[in-house]
VOZASE-461151 format. One record per residue (C-alpha): residue number from 1; chain; x, y, z. Coordinates in steps of 0.02 Angstrom, whole numbers. Layout:
N
REC     k   c       c1       c2       c3
REC   NUM   A        X        Y        Z
...
//
This chain:
407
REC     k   c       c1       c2       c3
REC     1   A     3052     7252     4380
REC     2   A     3156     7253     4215
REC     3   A     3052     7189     4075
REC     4   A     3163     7070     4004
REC     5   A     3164     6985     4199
REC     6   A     2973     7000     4212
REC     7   A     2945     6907     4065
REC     8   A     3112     6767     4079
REC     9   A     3032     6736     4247
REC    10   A     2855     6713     4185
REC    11   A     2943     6596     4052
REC    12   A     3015     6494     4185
REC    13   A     2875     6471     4296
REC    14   A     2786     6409     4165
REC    15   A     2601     6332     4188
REC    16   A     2498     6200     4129
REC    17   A     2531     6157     3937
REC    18   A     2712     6217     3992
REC    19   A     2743     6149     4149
REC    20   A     2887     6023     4059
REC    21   A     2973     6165     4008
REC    22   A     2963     6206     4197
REC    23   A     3023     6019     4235
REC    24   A     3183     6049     4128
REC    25   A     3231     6208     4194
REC    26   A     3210     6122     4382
REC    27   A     3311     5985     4322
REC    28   A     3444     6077     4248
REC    29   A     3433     6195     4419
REC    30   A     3480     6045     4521
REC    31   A     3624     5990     4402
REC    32   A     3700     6136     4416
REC    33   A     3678     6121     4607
REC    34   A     3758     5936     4605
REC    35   A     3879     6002     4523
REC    36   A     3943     6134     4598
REC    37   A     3917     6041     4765
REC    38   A     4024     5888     4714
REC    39   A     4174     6027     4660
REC    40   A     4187     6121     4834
REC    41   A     4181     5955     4937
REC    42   A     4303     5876     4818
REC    43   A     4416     6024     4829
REC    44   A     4396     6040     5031
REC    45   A     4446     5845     5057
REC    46   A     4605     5876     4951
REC    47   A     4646     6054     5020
REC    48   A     4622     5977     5188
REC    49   A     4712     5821     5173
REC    50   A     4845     5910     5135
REC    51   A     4857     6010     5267
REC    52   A     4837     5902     5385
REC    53   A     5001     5791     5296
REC    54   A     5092     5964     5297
REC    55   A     5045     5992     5465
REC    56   A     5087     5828     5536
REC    57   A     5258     5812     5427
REC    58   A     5304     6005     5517
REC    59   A     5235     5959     5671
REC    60   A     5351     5786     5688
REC    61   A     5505     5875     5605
REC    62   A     5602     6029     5578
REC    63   A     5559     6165     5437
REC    64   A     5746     6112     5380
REC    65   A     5912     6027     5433
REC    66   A     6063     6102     5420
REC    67   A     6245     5993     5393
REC    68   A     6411     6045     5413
REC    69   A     6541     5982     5311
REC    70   A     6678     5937     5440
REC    71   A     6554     5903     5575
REC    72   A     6464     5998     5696
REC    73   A     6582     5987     5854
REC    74   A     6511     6132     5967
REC    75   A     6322     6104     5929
REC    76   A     6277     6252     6044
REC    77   A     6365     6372     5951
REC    78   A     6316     6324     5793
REC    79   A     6135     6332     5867
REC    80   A     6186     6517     5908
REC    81   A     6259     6578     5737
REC    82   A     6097     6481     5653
REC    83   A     5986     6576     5774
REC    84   A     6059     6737     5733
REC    85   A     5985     6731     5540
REC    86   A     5861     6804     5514
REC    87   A     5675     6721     5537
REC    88   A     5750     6584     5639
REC    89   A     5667     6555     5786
REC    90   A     5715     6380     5843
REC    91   A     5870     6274     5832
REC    92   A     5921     6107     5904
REC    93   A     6057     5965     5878
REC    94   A     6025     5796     5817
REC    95   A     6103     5620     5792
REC    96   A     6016     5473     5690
REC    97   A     6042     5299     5678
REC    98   A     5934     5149     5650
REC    99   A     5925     5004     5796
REC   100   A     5839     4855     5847
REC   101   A     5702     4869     6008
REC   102   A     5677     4706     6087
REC   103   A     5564     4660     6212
REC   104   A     5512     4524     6289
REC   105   A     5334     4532     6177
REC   106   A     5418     4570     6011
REC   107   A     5542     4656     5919
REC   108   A     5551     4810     5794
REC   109   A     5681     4884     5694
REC   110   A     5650     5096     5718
REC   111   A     5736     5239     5681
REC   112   A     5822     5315     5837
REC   113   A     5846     5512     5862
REC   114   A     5974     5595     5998
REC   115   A     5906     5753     6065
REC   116   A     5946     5897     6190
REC   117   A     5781     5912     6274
REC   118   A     5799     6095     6304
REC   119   A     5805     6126     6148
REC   120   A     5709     6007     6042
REC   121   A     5519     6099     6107
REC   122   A     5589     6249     5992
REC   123   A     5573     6160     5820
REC   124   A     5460     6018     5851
REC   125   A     5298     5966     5930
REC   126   A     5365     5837     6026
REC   127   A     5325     5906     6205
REC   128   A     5157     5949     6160
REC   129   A     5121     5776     6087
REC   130   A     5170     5700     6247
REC   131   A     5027     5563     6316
REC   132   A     5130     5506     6456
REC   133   A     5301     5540     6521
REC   134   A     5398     5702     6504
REC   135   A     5511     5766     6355
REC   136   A     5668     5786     6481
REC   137   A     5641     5610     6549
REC   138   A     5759     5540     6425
REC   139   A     5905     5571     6565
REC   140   A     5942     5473     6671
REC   141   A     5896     5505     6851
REC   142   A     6042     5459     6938
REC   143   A     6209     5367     6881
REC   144   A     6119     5177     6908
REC   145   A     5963     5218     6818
REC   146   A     5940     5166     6610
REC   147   A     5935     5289     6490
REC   148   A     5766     5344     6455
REC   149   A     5691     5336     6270
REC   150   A     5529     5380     6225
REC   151   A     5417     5299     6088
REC   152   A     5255     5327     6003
REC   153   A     5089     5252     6052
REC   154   A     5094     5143     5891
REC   155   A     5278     5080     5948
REC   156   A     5221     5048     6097
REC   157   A     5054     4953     6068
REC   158   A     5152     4845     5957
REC   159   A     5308     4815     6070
REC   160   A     5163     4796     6239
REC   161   A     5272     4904     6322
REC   162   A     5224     5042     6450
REC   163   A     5324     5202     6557
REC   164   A     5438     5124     6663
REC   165   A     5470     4942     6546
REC   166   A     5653     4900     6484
REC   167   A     5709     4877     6314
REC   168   A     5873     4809     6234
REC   169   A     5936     4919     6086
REC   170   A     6044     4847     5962
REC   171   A     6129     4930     5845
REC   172   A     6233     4873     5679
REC   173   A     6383     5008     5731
REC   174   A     6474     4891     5826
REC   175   A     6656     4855     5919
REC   176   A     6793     4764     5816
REC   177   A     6843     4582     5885
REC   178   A     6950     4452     5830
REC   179   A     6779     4365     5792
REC   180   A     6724     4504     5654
REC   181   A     6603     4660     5722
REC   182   A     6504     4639     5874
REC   183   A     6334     4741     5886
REC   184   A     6340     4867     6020
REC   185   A     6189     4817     6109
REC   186   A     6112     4937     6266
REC   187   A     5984     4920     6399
REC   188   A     5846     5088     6403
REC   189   A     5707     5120     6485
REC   190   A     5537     5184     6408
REC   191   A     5531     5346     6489
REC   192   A     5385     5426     6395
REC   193   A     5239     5395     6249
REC   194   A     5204     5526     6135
REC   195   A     5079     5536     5990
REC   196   A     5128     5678     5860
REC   197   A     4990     5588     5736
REC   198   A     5099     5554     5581
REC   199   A     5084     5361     5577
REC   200   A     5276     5352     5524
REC   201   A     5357     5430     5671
REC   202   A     5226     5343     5802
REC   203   A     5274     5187     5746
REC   204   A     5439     5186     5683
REC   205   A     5540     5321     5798
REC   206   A     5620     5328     5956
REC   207   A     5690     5466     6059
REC   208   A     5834     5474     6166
REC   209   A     5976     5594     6245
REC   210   A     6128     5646     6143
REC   211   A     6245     5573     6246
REC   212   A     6152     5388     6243
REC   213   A     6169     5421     6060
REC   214   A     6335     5463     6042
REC   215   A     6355     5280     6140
REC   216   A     6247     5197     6023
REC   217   A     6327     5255     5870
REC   218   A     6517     5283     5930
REC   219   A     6516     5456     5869
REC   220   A     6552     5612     5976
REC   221   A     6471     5753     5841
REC   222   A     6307     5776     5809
REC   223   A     6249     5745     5644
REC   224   A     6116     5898     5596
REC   225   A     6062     6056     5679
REC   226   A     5883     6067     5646
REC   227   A     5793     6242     5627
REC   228   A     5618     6325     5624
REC   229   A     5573     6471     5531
REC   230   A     5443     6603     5562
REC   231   A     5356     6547     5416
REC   232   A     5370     6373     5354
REC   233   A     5314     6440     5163
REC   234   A     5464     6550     5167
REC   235   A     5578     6381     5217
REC   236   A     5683     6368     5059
REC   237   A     5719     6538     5031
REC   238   A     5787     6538     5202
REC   239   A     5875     6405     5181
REC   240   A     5971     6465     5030
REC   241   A     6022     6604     5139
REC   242   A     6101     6495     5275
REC   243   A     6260     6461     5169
REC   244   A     6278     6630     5099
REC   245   A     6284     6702     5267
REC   246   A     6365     6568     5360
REC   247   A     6496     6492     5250
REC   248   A     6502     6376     5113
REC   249   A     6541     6228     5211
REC   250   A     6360     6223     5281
REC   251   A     6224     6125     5154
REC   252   A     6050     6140     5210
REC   253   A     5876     6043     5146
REC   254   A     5704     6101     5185
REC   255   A     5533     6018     5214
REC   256   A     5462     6069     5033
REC   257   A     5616     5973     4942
REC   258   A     5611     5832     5063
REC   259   A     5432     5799     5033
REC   260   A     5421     5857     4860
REC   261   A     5358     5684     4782
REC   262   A     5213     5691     4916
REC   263   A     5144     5849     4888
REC   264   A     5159     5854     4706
REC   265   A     5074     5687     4703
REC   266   A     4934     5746     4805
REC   267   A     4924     5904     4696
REC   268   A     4922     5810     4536
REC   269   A     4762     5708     4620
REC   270   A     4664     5858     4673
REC   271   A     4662     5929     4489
REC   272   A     4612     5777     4419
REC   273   A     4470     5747     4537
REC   274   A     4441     5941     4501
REC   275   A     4432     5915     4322
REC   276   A     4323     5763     4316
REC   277   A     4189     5837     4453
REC   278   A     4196     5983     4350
REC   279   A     4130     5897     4178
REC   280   A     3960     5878     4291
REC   281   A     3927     6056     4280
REC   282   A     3981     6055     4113
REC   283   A     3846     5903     4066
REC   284   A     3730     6017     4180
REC   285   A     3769     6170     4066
REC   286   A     3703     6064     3931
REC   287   A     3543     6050     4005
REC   288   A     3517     6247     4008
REC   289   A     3552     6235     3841
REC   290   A     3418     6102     3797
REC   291   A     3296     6185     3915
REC   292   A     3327     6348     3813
REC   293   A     3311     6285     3657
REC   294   A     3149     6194     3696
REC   295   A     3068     6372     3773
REC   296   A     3114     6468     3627
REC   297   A     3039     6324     3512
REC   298   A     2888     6346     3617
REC   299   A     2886     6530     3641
REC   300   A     2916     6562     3443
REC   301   A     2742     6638     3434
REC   302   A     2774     6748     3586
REC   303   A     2933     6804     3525
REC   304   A     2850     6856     3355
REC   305   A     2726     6957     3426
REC   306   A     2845     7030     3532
REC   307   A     2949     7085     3381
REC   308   A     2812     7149     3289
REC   309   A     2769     7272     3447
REC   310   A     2944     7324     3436
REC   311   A     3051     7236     3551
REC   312   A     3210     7247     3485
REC   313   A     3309     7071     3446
REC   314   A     3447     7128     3592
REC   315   A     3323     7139     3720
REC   316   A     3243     6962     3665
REC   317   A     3419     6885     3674
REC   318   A     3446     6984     3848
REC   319   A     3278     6878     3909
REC   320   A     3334     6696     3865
REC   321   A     3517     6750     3935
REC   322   A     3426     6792     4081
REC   323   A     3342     6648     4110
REC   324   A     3509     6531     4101
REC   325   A     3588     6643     4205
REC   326   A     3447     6627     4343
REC   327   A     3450     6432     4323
REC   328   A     3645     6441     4344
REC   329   A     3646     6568     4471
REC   330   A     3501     6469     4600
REC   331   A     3581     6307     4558
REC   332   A     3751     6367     4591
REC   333   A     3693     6454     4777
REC   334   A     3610     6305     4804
REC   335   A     3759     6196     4788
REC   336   A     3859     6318     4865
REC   337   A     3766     6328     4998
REC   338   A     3724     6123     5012
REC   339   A     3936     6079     4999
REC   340   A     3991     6211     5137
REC   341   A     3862     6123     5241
REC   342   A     3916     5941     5190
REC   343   A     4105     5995     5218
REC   344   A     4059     6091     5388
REC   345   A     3959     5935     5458
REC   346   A     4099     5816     5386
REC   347   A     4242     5885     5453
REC   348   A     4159     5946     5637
REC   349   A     4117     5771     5676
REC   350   A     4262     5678     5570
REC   351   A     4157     5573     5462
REC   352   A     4265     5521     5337
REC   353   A     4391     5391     5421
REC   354   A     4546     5316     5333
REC   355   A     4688     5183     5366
REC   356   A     4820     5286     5478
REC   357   A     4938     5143     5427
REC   358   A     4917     5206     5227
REC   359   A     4880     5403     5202
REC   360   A     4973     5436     5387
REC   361   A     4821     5515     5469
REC   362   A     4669     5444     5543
REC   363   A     4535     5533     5472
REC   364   A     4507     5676     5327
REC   365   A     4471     5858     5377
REC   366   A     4377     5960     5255
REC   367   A     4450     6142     5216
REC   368   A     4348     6266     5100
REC   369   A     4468     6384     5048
REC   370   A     4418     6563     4994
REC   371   A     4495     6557     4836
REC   372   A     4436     6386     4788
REC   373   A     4243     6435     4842
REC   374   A     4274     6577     4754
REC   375   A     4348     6497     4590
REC   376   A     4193     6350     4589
REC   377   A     4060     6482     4607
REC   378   A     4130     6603     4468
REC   379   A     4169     6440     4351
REC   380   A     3988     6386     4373
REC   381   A     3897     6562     4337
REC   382   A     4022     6576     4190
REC   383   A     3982     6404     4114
REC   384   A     3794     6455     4132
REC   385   A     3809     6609     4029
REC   386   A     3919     6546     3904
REC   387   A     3756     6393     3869
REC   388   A     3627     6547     3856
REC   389   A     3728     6624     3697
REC   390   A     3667     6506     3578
REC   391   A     3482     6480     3620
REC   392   A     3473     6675     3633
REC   393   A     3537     6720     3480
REC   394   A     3420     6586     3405
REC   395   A     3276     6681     3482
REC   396   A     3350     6849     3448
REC   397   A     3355     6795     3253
REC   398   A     3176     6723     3243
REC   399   A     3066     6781     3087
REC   400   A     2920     6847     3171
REC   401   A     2829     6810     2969
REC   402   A     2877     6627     2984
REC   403   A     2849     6633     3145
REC   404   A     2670     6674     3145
REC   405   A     2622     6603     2964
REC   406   A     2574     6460     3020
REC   407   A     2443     6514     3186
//
C-alpha cells in the first residue's frame, strides 16, 4: 500500500481520543451519499416523465402533418408521393372537426377525427391501444347500420356508454334555412374503446370513417396527411425537406414545434430541481472540508514529525487530498448505488402515482440515463476534490517548529 493511503486511512479510522474526527468523516460520507442519491432520482423522475409525455404525445399522433395549400383532393396519392421521401414510413389522411356527443346519460363536446382505417395503424398507435372493438369497425356493416365511432375509455366512462350504444353527434357546420343555420346533427354507433394513455385524447377524441366525416363537416377533401418517420428525433429536419422536394404549396409542422411549450417547460423544471438537489452535495462538500480542517488541527504534531523525517510537503498534501477523495468517492458509490435501487424499485412497481386528469399520465416512470449517472457521479467526485485543496495545503504548509514548540 502507498504510504500516503496507509496513513490517510489510519487518519480516518481514527480511535479513541479521535473517534469524533471519525464521526465527522462518517457524517460527511453519508452527505455526500444523500446527495448524490437525491440527484439521480430527481433526474430519473424528470428524464422519465418525459418520456413517457413524448411517448404518449407520438403514440396518440403523427411525427408531423402535412397541408396542402389548395386542398388535398386525391389523399391516396398524396399518401404515395409523401411515402416516397425519404425516412417515411407511414402516411394517412385526416379530417377534424369539433362536435357535440349526446347520450342519454350526458353530453360532451370532443374533438372528432376522420380516418382510413387501413391506413391510420401506419402512423399511430391506435390499433394497438384498442380495449374493445376493432380499428376498421368504424364502417358501417351494411347500408342500414350507423356509422361506427370509437372513443376512449375516459369518454366513455363519462358518457356510460358501451360497444354497441348510440350517440347523436352534432356539429356547428350546419345547412342554411330561411330560419338562420341549422346544426347538422347524426346518429353513430360506438363501435370500439381504445385507451392510447394520454388523458387528452381518451377523453376528449373520437374516431370515425372519412366519409362520415366528410358528412359531418360538408367537406369532400381531407384536411392533413399525417406521416411517421423512421426516427421521430430526426422529425423536423424531415419535415423541412417535404416542401423542397414536393413543391412549395405543401406546409408541414412536426411534433417538436407543436409541443414546444411542453417540453421546454418540463426541461426548464428538471434543471432547476437539478440545481437545487445539487447544492446538497455542495453543503456536503463543506463537511469534508470541516472534517479536514479539524484532522489536520489534530494531526499538527503528526504532521511535524513527519516533516522533520523528511516527508516532503507534496506528499503531506497528497494524504489529506486523499482522504476527501475517499469520503467523496464511498459516499458517492453509496448513493449511487442507494438511487439506482430507489429508481429501479420505484419505477418496477409504479410507486409514484399522479392525477391522469393534470400531468396526462397515470403514474411516473423512473429512467436513469447513462449520461446523467454518469454526469452526477463525476460532479460529486469533482466537488470532493476541489474541498480537499484547502485543508491540504494548510497541512502541507504547517511549521513543524511551531508545530512541536509547544509538546
Amino acid at each position: 500500500m502507498a504510504f500516503e493511503l496507509f496513513i490517510a486511512l489510519r487518519y480516518l479510522l481514527a480511535r479513541r481520543k479521535q473517534a469524533f474526527i471519525s464521526l465527522i468523516s462518517l457524517i460527511s460520507t453519508l452527505g455526500v451519499a444523500v446527495g448524490v442519491m437525491a440527484l439521480i432520482i430527481a433526474l430519473a423522475l424528470m428524464t422519465g416523465l418525459q418520456g413517457e409525455l413524448r411517448d404518449r404525445i407520438l403514440g396518440s399522433a403523427a411525427h408531423m402533418y402535412v397541408w396542402k395549400s389548395g386542398g388535398i383532393d386525391d389523399y391516396q396519392a398524396e399518401v404515395a408521393r409523401i411515402r416516397a421521401v425519404p425516412r417515411v414510413v407511414g402516411a394517412a389522411p385526416a379530417i377534424l372537426g369539433k362536435a357535440l356527443v349526446s347520450t342519454e346519460s350526458g353530453d360532451a363536446f370532443i374533438t372528432f377525427k376522420g380516418i382510413d382505417p387501413a391506413l391510420e395503424s401506419t402512423v399511430t398507435d391506435l390499433q394497438r391501444s384498442m380495449v374493445r372493438g376493432r380499428i376498421d369497425d368504424v364502417a358501417p356493416r351494411d347500408e342500414d347500420d350507423l356509422p361506427g365511432m370509437l372513443v376512449g375509455q375516459a369518454l366513455a366512462q363519462q358518457l356510460r356508454v358501451d360497444v354497441g350504444d348510440s350517440v347523436t353527434l352534432t356539429t356547428p357546420q350546419g345547412n342554411l334555412s330561411p330560419m338562420g343555420m341549422i346544426p347538422r346533427v347524426r346518429r353513430a354507433r360506438i363501435a370500439g374503446i381504445y385507451n392510447l394513455g394520454l388523458y387528452e385524447f381518451d377523453s376528449a377524441y373520437g374516431y370515425v370513417s372519412l366519409d362520415f366525416a366528410r358528412r359531418l363537416m360538408g367537406k369532400q377533401q381531407v384536411d392533413l396527411i399525417q406521416v411517421k418517420v423512421d426516427d421521430m428525433y430526426a422529425a423536423p429536419q424531415i419535415a423541412d425537406e417535404i416542401p423542397t422536394r414536393l413543391g412549395a404549396n405543401y406546409l408541414t409542422e412536426d411534433w417538436a414545434a407543436m409541443n414546444q411549450q411542453l417540453f421546454s417547460a418540463l426541461w426548464l423544471e428538471k434543471m432547476a430541481m437539478s440545481i437545487a438537489i445539487g447544492l446538497i452535495v455542495s453543503v456536503a462538500a463543506l463537511n469534508i472540508v470541516a472534517s479536514l480542517v479539524l484532522l489536520v488541527m489534530e494531526k499538527s504534531r503528526d504532521i511535524a514529525i513527519l516533516k522533520t523525517m523528511g516527508t516532503s510537503p507534496a506528499r503531506i498534501m497528497r494524504i489529506f487530498m486523499l482522504q476527501g477523495l475517499i469520503i467523496g468517492a464511498v459516499g458517492t458509490a453509496l448513493g449511487g448505488a442507494l438511487g439506482l435501487l430507489i429508481c429501479w424499485v420505484c419505477d418496477t412497481y409504479q410507486l409514484v402515482r399522479i392525477p391522469s386528469d393534470v400531468y396526462q399520465v397515470s403514474y411516473v416512470p423512473f429512467v436513469v440515463q447513462p449520461f446523467d449517472f454518469a454526469a452526477v457521479i463525476l460532479s460529486a467526485l469533482a466537488i470532493s476534490f476541489l474541498a480537499t485543496i484547502y485543508p491540504s495545503r494548510q497541512a502541507a504548509r504547517l511549521d513543524p517548529v511551531q508545530a512541536l514548540r509547544f509538546e
